[in-house]
C-alpha positions as CSV (number, residue, x, y, z in Angstrom):
1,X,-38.5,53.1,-38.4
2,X,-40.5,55.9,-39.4
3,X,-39.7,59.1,-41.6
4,X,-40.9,62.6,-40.3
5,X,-40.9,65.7,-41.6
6,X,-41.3,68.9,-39.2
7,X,-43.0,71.6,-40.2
8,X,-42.3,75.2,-37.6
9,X,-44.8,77.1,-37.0
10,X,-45.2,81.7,-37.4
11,X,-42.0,83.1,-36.4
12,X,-40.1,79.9,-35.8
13,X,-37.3,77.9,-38.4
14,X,-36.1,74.5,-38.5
15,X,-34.0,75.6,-35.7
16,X,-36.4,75.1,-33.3
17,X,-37.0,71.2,-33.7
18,X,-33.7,70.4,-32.9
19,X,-33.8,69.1,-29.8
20,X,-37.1,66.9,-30.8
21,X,-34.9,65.9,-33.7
22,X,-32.2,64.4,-31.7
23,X,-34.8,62.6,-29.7
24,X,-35.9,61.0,-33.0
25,X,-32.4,60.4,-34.2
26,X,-31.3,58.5,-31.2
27,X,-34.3,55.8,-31.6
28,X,-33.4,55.2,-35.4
29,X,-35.8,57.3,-37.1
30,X,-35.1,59.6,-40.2
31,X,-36.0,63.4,-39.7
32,X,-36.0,66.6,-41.9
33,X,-37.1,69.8,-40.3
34,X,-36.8,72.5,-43.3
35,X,-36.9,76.0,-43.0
36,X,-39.9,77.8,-44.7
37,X,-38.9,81.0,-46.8
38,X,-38.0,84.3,-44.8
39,X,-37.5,82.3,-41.2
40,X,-34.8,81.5,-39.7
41,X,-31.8,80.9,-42.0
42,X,-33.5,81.8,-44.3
43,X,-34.8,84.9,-43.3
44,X,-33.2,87.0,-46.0
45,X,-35.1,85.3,-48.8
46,X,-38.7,86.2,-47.7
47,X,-40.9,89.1,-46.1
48,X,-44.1,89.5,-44.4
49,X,-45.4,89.5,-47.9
50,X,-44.4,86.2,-49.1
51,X,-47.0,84.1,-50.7
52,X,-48.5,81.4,-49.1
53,X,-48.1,78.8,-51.9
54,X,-44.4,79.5,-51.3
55,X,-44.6,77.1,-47.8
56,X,-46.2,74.7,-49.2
57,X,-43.5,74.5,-51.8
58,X,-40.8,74.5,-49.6
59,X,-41.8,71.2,-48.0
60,X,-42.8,69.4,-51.4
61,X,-39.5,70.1,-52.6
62,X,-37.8,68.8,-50.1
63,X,-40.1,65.6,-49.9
64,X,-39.3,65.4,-53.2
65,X,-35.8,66.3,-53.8
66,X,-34.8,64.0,-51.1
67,X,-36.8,61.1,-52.3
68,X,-38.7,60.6,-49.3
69,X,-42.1,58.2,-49.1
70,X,-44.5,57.1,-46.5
71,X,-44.0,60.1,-44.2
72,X,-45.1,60.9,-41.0
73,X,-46.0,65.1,-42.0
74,X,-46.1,66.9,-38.4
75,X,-47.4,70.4,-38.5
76,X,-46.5,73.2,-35.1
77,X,-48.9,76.1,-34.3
78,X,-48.7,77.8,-38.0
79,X,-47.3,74.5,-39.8
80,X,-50.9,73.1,-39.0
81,X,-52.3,75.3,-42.0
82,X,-49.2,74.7,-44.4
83,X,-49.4,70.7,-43.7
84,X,-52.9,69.7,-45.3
85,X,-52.3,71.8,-48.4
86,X,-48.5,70.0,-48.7
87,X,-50.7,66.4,-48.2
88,X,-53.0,67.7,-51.3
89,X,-50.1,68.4,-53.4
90,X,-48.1,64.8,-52.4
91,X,-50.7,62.6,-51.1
92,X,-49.1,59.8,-52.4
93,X,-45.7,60.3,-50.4
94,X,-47.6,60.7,-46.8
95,X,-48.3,57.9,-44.3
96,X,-50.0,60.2,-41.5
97,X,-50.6,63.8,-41.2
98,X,-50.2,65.2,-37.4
99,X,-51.4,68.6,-35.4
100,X,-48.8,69.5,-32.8
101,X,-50.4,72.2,-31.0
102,X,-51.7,73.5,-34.4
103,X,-54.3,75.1,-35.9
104,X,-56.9,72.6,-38.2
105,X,-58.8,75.8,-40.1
106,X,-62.2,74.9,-41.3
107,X,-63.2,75.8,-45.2
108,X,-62.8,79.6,-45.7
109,X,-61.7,79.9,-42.3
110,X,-58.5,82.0,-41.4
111,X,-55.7,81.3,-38.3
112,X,-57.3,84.6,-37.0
113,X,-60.5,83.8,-37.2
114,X,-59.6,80.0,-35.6
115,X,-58.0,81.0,-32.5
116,X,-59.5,83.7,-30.6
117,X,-56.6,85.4,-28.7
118,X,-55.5,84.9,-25.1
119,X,-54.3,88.1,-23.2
120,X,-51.1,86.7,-23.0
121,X,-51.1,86.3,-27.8
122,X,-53.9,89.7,-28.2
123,X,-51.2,91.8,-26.2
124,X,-48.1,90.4,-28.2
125,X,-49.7,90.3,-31.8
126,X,-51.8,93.7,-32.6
127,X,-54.1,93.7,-36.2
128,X,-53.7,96.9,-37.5
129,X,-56.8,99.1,-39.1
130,X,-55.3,98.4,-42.8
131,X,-55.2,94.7,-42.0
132,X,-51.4,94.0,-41.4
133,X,-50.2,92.5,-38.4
134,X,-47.7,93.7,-35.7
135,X,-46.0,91.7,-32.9
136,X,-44.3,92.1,-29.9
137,X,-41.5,89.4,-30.2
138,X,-40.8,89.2,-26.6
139,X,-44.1,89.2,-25.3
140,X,-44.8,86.6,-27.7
141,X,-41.7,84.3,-26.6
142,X,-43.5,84.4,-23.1
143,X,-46.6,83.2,-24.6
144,X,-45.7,80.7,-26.6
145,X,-42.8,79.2,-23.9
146,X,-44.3,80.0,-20.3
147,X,-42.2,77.0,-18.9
148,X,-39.3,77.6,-20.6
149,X,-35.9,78.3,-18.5
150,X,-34.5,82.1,-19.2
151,X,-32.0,81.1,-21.2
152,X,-34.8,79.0,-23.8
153,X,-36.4,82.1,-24.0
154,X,-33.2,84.3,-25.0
155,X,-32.1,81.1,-27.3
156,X,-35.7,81.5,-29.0
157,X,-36.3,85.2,-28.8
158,X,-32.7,85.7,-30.5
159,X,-33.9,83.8,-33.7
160,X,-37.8,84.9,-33.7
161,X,-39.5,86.3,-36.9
162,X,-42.1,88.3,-37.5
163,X,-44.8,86.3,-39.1
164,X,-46.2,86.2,-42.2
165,X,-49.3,88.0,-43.4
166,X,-50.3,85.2,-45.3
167,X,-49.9,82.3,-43.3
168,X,-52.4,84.3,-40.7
169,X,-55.4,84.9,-43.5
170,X,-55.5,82.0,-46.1
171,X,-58.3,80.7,-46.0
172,X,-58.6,76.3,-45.0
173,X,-59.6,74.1,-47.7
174,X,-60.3,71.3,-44.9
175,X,-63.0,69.5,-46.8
176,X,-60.6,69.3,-49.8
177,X,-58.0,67.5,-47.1
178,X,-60.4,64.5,-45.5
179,X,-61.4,63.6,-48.9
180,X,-57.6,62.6,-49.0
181,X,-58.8,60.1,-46.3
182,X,-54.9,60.2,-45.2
183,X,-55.0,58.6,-41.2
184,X,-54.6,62.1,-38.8
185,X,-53.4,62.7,-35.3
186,X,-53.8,65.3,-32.8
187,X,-51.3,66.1,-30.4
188,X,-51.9,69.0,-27.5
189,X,-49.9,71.1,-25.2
190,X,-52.4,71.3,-22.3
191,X,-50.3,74.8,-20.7
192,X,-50.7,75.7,-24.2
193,X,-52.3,79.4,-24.1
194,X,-51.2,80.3,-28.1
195,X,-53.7,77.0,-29.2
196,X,-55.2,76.4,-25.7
197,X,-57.0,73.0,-25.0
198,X,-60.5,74.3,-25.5
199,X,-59.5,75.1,-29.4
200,X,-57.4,71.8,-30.2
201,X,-60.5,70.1,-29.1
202,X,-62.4,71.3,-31.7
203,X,-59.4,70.9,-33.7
204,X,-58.8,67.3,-34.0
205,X,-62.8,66.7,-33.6
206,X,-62.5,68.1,-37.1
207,X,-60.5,65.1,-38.1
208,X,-62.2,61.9,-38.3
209,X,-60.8,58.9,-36.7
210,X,-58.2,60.8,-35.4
211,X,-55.5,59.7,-32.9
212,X,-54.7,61.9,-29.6
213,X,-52.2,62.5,-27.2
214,X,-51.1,65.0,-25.0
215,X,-47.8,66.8,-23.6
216,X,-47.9,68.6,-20.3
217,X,-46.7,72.2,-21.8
218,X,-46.6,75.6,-23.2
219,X,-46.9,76.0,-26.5
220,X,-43.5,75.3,-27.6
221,X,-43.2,72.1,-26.5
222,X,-40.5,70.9,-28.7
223,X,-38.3,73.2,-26.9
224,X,-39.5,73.0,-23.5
225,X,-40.4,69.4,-23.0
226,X,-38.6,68.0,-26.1
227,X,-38.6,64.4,-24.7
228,X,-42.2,64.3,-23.7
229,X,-42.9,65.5,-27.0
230,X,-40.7,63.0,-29.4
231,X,-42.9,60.6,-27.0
232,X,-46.0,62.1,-28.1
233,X,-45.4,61.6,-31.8
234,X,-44.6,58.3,-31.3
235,X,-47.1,57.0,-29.9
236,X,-49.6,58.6,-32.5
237,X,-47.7,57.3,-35.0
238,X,-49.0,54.3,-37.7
239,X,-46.6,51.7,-37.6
């Protein structure tokens, strides 16, 4: 059985892999899906402000703390640019490294600059003249979870975040990643309009000898198709 550790993307908590989770349970495999400072529950620890560095460190500690080797390190929309930097600080610990409808950020290259914005995300998340960011948390919800039911969206809008300022302009360090030579995978939501396919493309061709697989969803797939997508990471996975 394998060992996986979620990471949530911008405005999300551990909350939100809980169904996934459950999936992943019920087969027999371990799974951790920690909260990143000031989402979720633990919202009041964090700001808009809070430094990069600090998400990386949230998920080596708990690698760490709770012992854990030859995981499977699964990155969500934001997570995709916390993931490689927590692989260069625990390379040792990691058997795979996998996208899930996340961004892959080129060297010196930003989340911005990565994903040019749909109508649906450039109406919901406004860059303001001194560089901060504001968002639109519903509008965003219906972005990010098109084919979700009413009551996911509520059940997702009611624990929503703003995102981080950080998260959005740290520059990748990609090159520094692959020399890792760590095996990658590359998972896409193809009604995803947050990461849409024509970006994940060029996503995972920045991967070499990467493994794909798709799921037939918005953006938050783990919420909306949480079956489809357990099913996804399995079958990327290195046994």
């Amino acid at each position: 059985m394998s060992t996986y550790v979620l990471v949530h993307g911008g405005g999300h908590g551990g909350w939100c892999w809980q169904r996934v989770a459950r999936v992943l349970r019920a087969q027999g495999h371990e799974v951790y899906a920690p909260t990143l400072t000031g989402f979720g529950d633990r919202c009041h620890l964090g700001s808009a402000q809070t430094p990069f560095d600090t998400f990386v460190t949230d998920i080596v500690q708990v690698v760490e703390f709770e012992g854990l080797t030859d995981i499977v390190l699964v990155g969500h929309s934001m997570g995709g640019v916390v993931i490689p930097r927590v692989a260069q600080r625990i390379p040792d610990r990691i058997r795979q490294v996998v996208w899930l409808a996340a961004v892959v950020c080129a060297d010196g290259e930003n989340l911005l600059q990565a994903v040019p914005p749909s109508s649906e995300m450039a109406a919901a998340v406004t860059v303001l003249a001194d560089g901060s960011i504001r968002t639109d948390q519903r509008l965003i919800v219906e972005g990010v979870l098109s084919d979700g039911t009413p009551e996911e969206k509520e059940w997702v809008l009611a624990r929503h975040r703003p995102y981080p300022q950080a998260a959005l302009t740290e520059p990748g360090r990609l090159t520094e990643f692959l020399a890792l030579g760590l095996p990658t995978a590359y998972v896409t939501a193809l009604r995803d309009v947050a990461v849409p396919p024509a970006c994940t493309a060029v996503f995972a061709d920045r991967l070499p000898g990467v493994v794909r697989a798709d799921v037939d969803s918005s953006h938050d797939c783990m919420i909306s198709r949480p079956e489809e997508t357990a099913a996804a990471l399995l079958a990327v996975t290195l046994k």
